[in-house]
N, CA, C and O of each residue as an XYZ file, in Angstrom:
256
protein
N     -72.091     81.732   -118.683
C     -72.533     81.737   -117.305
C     -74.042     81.905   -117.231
O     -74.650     82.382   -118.189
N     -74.597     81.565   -116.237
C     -75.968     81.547   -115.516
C     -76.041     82.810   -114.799
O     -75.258     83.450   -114.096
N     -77.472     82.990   -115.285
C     -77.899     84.307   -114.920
C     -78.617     84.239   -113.730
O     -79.506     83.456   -113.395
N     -78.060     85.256   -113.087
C     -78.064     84.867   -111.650
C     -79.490     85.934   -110.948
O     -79.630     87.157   -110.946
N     -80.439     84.736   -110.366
C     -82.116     85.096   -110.289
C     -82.177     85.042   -108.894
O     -81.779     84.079   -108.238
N     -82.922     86.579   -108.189
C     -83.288     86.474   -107.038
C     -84.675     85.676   -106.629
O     -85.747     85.925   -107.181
N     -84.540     84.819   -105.732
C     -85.256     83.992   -105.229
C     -86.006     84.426   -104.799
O     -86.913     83.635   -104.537
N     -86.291     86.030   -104.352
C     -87.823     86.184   -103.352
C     -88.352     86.560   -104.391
O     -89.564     86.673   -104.571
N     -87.499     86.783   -105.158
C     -88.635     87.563   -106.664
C     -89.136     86.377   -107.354
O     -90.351     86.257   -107.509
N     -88.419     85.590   -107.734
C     -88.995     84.345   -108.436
C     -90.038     83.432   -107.443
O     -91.089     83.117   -108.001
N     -89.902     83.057   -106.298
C     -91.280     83.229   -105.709
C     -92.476     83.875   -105.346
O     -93.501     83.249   -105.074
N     -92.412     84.772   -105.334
C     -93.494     86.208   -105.713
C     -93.988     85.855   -107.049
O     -95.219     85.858   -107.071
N     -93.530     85.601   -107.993
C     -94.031     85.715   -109.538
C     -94.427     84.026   -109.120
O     -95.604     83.967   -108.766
N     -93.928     83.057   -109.092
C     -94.219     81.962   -109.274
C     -96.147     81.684   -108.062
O     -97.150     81.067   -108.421
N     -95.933     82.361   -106.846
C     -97.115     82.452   -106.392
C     -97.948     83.116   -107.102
O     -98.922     82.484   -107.510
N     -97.838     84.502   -107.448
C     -98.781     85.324   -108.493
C     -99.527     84.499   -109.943
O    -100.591     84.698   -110.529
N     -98.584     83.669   -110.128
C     -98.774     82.987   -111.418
C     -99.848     81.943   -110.868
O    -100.990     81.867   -111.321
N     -99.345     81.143   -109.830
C    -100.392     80.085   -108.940
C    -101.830     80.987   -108.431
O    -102.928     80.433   -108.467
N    -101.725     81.976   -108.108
C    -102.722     82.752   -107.494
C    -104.338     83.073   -109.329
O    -105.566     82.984   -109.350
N    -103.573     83.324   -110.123
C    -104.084     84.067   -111.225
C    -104.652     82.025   -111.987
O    -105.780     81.795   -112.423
N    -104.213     81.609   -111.960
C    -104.918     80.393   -112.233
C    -105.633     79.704   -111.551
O    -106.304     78.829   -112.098
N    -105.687     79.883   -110.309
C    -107.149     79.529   -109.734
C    -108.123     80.625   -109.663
O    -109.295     80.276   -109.520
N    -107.874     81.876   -109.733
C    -108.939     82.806   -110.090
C    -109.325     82.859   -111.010
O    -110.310     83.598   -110.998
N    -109.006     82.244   -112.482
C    -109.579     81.914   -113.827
C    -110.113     80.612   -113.271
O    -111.317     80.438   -113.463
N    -109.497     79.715   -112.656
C    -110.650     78.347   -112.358
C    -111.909     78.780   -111.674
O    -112.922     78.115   -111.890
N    -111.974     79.897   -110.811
C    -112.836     79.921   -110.284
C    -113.923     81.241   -111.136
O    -115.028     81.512   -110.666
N    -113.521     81.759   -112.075
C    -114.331     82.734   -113.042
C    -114.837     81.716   -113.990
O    -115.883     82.022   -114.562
N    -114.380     80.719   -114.237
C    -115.317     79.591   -115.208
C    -116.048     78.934   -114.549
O    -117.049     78.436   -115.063
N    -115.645     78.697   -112.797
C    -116.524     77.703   -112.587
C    -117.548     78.683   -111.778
O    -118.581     78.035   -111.609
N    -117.674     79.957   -111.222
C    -118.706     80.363   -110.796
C    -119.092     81.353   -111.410
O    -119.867     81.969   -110.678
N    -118.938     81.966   -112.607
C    -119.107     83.047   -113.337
C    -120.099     82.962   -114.350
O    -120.068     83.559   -115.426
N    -120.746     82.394   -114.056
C    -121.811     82.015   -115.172
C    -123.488     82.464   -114.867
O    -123.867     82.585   -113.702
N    -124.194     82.634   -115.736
C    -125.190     82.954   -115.616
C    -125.740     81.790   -115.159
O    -125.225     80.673   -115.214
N    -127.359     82.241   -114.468
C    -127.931     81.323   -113.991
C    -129.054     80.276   -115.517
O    -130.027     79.553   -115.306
N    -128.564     80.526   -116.568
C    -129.114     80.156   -117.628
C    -128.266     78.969   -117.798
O    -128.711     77.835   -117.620
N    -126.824     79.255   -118.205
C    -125.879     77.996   -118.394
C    -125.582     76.770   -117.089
O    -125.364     75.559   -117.135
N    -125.710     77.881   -115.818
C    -125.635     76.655   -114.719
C    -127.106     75.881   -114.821
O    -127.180     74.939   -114.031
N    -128.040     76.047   -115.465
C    -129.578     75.424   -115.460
C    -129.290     74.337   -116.870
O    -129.469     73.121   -116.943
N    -128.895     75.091   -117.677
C    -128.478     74.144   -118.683
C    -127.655     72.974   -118.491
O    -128.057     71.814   -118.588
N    -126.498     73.336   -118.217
C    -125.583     72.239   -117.443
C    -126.274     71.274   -116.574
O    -126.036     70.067   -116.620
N    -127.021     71.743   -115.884
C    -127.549     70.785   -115.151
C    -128.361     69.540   -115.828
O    -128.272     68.315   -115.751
N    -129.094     70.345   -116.443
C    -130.303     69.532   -117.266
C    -129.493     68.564   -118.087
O    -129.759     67.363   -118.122
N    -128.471     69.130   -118.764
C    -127.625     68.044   -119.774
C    -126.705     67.145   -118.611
O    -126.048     66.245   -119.134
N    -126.575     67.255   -117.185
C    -125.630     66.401   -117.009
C    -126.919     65.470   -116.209
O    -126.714     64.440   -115.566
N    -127.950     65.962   -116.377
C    -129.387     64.874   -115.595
C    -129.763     64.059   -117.061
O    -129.921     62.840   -117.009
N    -129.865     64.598   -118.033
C    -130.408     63.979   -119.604
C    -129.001     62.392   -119.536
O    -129.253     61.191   -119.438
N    -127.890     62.949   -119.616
C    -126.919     62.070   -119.625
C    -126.700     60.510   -118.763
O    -126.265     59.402   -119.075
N    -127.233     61.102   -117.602
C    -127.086     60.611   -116.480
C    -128.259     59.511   -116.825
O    -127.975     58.317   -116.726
N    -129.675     59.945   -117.262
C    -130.672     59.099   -117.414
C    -130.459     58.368   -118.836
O    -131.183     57.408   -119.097
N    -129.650     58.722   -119.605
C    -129.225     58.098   -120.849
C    -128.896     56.741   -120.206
O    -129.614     55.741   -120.184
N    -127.531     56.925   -119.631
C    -126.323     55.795   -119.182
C    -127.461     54.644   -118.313
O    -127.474     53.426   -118.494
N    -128.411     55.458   -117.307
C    -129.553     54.653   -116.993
C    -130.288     53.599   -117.824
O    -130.108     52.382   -117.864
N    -130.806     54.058   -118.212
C    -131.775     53.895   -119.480
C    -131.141     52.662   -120.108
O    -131.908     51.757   -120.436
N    -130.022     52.537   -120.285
C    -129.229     51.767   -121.227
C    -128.687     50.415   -120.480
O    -128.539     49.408   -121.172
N    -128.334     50.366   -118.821
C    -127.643     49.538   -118.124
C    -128.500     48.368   -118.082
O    -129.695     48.260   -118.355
N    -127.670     47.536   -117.694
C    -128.365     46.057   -117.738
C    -128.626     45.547   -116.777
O    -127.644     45.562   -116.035
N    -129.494     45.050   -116.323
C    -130.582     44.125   -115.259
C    -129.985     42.986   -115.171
O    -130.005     42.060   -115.983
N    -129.210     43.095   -113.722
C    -128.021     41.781   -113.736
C    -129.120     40.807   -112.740
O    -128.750     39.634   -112.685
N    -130.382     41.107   -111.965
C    -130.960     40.679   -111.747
C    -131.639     39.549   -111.951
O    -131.857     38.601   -111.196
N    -132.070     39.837   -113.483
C    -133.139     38.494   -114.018
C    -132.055     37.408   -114.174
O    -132.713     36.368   -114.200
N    -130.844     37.104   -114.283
C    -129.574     36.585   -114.398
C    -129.539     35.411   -113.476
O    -129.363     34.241   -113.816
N    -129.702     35.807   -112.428
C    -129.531     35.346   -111.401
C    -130.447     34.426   -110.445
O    -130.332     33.503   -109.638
N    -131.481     35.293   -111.067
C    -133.174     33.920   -110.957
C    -132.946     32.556   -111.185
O    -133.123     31.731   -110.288
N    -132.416     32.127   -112.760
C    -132.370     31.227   -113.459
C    -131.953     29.982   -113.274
O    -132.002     29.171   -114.199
């Protein structure tokens, strides 16, 4: 036989469980020093001007 589970309790834990994983999403995403959010930045601007840097000039293409 099946073990027989009260439902307000298993929703209580199942919210608690939902509750405790967005408060770890939100301790990684705002918990940081203002050193790593400066860093982050800079590497996702370096990146950003990489992918730049690299794209192709569909422009002159089209002169011709």
């Amino acid at each position: 036989m099946a073990d027989v589970v009260n439902l307000r309790i298993a929703r209580k834990q199942k919210t608690r469980a939902g509750k405790e994983q967005q408060a770890q999403q939100s301790r990684a995403l705002h918990g940081r020093t203002k050193a790593e959010k400066q860093r982050d930045r800079i590497e996702a601007e370096r990146a950003a001007g990489f992918v730049d840097g690299h794209r192709l000039d569909r422009t002159d293409r089209n002169r011709s």
